[in-house]
C-alpha positions as CSV (number, residue, x, y, z in Angstrom):
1,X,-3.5,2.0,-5.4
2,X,-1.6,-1.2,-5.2
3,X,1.6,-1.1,-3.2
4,X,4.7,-3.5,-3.0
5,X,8.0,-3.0,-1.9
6,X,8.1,-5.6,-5.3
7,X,7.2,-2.7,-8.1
8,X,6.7,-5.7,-10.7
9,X,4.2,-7.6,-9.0
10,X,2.1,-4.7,-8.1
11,X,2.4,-3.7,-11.5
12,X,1.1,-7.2,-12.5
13,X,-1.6,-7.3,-9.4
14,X,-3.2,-3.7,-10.9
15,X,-3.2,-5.1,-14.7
16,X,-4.9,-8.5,-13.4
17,X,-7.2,-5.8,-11.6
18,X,-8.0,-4.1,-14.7
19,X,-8.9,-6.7,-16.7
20,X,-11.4,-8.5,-14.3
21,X,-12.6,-4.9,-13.4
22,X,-16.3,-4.1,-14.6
23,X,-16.4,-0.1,-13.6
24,X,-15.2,1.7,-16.8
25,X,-14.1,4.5,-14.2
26,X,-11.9,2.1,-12.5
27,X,-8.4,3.1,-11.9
28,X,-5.1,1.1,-10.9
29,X,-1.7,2.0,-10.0
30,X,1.1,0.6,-9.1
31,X,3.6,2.0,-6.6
32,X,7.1,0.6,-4.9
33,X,6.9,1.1,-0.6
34,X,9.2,0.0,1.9
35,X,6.8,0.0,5.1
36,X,10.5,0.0,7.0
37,X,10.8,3.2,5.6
38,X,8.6,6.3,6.8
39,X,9.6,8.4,3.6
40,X,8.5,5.9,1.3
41,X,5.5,5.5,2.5
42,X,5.2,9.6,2.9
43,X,5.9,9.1,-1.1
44,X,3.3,6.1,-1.4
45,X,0.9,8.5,0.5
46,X,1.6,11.5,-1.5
47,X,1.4,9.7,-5.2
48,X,-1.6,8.4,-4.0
49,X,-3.0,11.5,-3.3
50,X,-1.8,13.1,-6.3
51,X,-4.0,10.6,-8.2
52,X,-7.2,10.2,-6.3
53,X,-6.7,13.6,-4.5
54,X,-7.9,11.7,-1.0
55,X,-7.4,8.3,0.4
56,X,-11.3,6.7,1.6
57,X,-9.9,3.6,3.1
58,X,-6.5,2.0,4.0
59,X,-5.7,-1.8,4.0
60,X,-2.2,-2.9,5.6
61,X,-1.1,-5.9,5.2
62,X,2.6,-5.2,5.0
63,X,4.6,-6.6,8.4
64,X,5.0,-8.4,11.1
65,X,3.1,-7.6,14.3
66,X,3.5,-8.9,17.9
67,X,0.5,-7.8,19.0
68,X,-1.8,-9.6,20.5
69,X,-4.6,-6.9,19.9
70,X,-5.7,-6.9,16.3
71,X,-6.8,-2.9,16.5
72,X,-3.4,-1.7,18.2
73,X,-1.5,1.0,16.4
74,X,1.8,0.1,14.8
75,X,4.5,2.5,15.0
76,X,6.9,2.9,12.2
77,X,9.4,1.2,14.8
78,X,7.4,-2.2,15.0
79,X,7.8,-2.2,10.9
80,X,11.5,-1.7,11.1
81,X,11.7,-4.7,13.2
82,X,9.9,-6.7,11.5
83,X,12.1,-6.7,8.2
């Protein structure tokens, strides 16, 4: 699952995916989030689970962080004010 609050280029980051990809079983989709937003990431979470029916590993790299500890727990709240 690829996610930008950019639909377009995740759309264009899961075709690149697919053609460099070697696993016939691979899968790539593409879905619109707003990390600001906690219901469209509920929806990014959902659609995700929809297709692979569980998620095995999540990679953030959405937002701004002030933390100085790279393990800390961002609350929706830190994403807001980061946009």
């Amino acid at each position: 699952m690829l996610a930008d609050i950019n639909e377009t280029n995740a759309q264009a980051a899961c075709e690149e995916s697919l053609k460099v990809a070697t696993n016939p079983l691979f899968q790539a989709y593409a879905v619109r989030v707003d990390v600001s937003d906690e219901e469209s990431v509920a929806a990014m979470v959902a659609y995700t689970l929809q297709k692979f029916g569980s998620i095995d590993y999540c990679v953030n790299s959405a937002g701004v962080s002030n933390s100085r500890f790279p393990w800390v727990p961002i609350l929706a709240a830190a994403f807001k004010s980061s946009t």
